[in-house]
C-alpha positions in Angstrom: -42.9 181.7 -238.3 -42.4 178.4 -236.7 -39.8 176.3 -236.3 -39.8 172.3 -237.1 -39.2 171.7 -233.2 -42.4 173.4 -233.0 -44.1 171.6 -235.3 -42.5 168.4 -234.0 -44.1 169.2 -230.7 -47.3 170.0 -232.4 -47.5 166.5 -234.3 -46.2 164.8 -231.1 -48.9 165.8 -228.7 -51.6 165.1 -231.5 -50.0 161.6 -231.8 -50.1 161.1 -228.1 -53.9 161.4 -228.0 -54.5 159.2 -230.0 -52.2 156.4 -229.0 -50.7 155.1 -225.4 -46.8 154.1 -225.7 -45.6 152.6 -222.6 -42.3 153.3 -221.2 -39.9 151.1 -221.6 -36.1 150.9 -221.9 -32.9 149.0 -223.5 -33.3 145.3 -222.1 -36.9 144.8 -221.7 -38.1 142.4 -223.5 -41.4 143.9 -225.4 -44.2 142.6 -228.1 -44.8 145.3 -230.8 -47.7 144.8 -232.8 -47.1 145.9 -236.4 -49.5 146.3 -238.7 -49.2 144.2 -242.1 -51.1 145.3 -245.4 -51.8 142.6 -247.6 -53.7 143.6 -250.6 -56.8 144.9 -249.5 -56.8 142.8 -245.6 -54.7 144.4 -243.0 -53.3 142.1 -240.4 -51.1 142.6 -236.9 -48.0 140.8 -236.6 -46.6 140.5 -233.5 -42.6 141.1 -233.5 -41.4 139.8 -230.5 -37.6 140.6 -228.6 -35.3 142.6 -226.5 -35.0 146.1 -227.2 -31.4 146.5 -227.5 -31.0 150.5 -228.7 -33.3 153.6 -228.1 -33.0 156.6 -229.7 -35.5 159.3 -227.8 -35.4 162.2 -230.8 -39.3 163.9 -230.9 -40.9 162.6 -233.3 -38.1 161.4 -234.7 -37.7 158.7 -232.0 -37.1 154.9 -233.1 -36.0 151.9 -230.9 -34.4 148.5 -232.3 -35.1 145.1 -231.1 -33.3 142.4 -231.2 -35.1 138.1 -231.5 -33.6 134.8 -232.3 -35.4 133.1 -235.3 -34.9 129.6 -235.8 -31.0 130.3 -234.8 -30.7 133.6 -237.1 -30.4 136.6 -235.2 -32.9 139.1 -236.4 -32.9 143.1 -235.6 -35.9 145.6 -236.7 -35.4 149.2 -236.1 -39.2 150.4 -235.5 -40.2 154.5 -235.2 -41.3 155.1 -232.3 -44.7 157.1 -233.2 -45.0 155.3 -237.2 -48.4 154.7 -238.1 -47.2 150.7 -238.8 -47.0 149.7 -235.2 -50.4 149.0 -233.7 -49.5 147.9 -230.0 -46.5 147.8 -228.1 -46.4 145.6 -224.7 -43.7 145.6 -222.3 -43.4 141.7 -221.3 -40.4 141.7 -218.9 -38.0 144.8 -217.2 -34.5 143.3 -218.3 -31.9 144.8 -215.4 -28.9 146.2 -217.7 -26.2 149.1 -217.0 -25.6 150.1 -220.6 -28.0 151.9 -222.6 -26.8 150.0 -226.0 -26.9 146.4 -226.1 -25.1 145.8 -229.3 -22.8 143.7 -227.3 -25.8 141.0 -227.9 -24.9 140.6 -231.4 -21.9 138.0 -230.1 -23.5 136.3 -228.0 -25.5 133.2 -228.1 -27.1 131.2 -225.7 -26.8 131.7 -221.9 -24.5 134.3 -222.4 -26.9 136.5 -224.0 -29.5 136.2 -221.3 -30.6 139.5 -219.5 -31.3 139.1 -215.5 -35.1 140.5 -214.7 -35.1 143.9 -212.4 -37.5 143.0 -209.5 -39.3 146.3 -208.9 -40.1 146.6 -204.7 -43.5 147.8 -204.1 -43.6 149.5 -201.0 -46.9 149.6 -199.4 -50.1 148.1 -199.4 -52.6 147.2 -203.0 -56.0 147.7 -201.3 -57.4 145.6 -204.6 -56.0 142.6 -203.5 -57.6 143.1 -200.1 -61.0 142.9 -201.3 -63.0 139.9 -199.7 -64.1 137.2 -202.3 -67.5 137.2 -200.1 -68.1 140.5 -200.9 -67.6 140.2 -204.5 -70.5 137.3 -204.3 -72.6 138.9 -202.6 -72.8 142.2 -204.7 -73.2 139.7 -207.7 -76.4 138.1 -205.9 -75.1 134.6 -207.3 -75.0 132.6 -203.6 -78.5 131.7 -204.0 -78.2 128.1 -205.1 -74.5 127.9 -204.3 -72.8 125.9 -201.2 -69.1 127.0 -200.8 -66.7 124.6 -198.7 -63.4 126.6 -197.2 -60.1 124.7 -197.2 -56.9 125.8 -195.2 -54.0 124.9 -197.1 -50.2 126.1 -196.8 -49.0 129.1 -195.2 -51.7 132.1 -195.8 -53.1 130.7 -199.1 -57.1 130.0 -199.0 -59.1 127.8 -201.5 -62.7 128.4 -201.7 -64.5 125.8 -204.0 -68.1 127.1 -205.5 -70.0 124.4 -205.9 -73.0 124.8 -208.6 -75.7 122.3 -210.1 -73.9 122.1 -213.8 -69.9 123.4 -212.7 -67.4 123.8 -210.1 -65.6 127.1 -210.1 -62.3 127.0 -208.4 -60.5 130.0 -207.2 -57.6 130.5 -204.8 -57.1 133.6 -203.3 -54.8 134.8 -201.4 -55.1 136.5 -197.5 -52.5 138.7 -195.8 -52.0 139.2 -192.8 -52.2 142.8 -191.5 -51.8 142.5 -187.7 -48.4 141.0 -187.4 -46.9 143.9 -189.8 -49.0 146.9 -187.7 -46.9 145.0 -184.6 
């Protein structure tokens, strides 16, 4: 015989295949994507806040945020893995100590703002590093293309592409390796 954690588990993982929840916690500010059925059309409609509670239960999980709407405060409690919610999108990391944010609920205005957590990365992206010359070249689009390089402030380089019928404009930015090897 099996048990209903069992079976939660079961459910879970088939749930998990299916669909990609990111992680997120009490704070961030997230977009969830919920799916509206309205006759016979179904629509997504984007519910937009802070998530101020998380309950982590199985499949039994759910997670309440929290928006202003047009001065009305205005709380959904979602479930975590219910068929309703198409997307959810984690727009900012909000940096909080508590893992309940009802405390929100009194607050208005500037008191109820939550300061962003600034995540360190440590290392090197080797995407970013990739040389824009390469990238045309590989594309074989410099045939009828002149390109005029412009220093401007501090490491930042602006290369114009100059075509017969548009301009492209990109900036991209160059680090500089050798004085952190030093």
């Amino acid at each position: 015989m099996k048990n209903i954690e069992d079976i939660n588990r079961e459910t879970l993982k088939k749930i998990l295949t299916k669909k990609k929840i990111p992680s997120f916690f009490s704070g961030d500010t997230i977009k969830v994507g919920v799916r509206i059925v309205e006759g016979k059309r179904e629509r997504i409609q984007y519910f937009e806040g802070v998530c101020i509670a998380k309950k982590n239960r199985n499949i039994n999980s759910s997670f309440t945020v929290r928006k202003i709407s047009f001065g009305e405060g205005v709380e959904r409690t979602f479930a975590l893995y219910s068929p309703i919610i198409g997307s959810v999108k984690v727009i900012r990391s909000g940096k909080v100590r508590r893992a309940k944010l009802y405390y929100l609920r009194d607050r208005k205005g500037k008191s109820a703002r939550i300061s962003e957590k600034i995540r360190k990365k440590i290392g090197v992206d080797v995407s970013e590093q990739v040389n824009e010359d390469q990238i045309v070249k590989d594309e074989g689009i410099n045939e009828s293309k002149e390109k005029i390089e412009t220093k401007t402030q501090g490491s930042e380089k602006e290369t114009h592409t100059k075509d017969k019928n548009n301009l492209k404009k990109t900036a991209t930015k160059t680090k500089e390796l050798t004085k952190e090897k030093k």
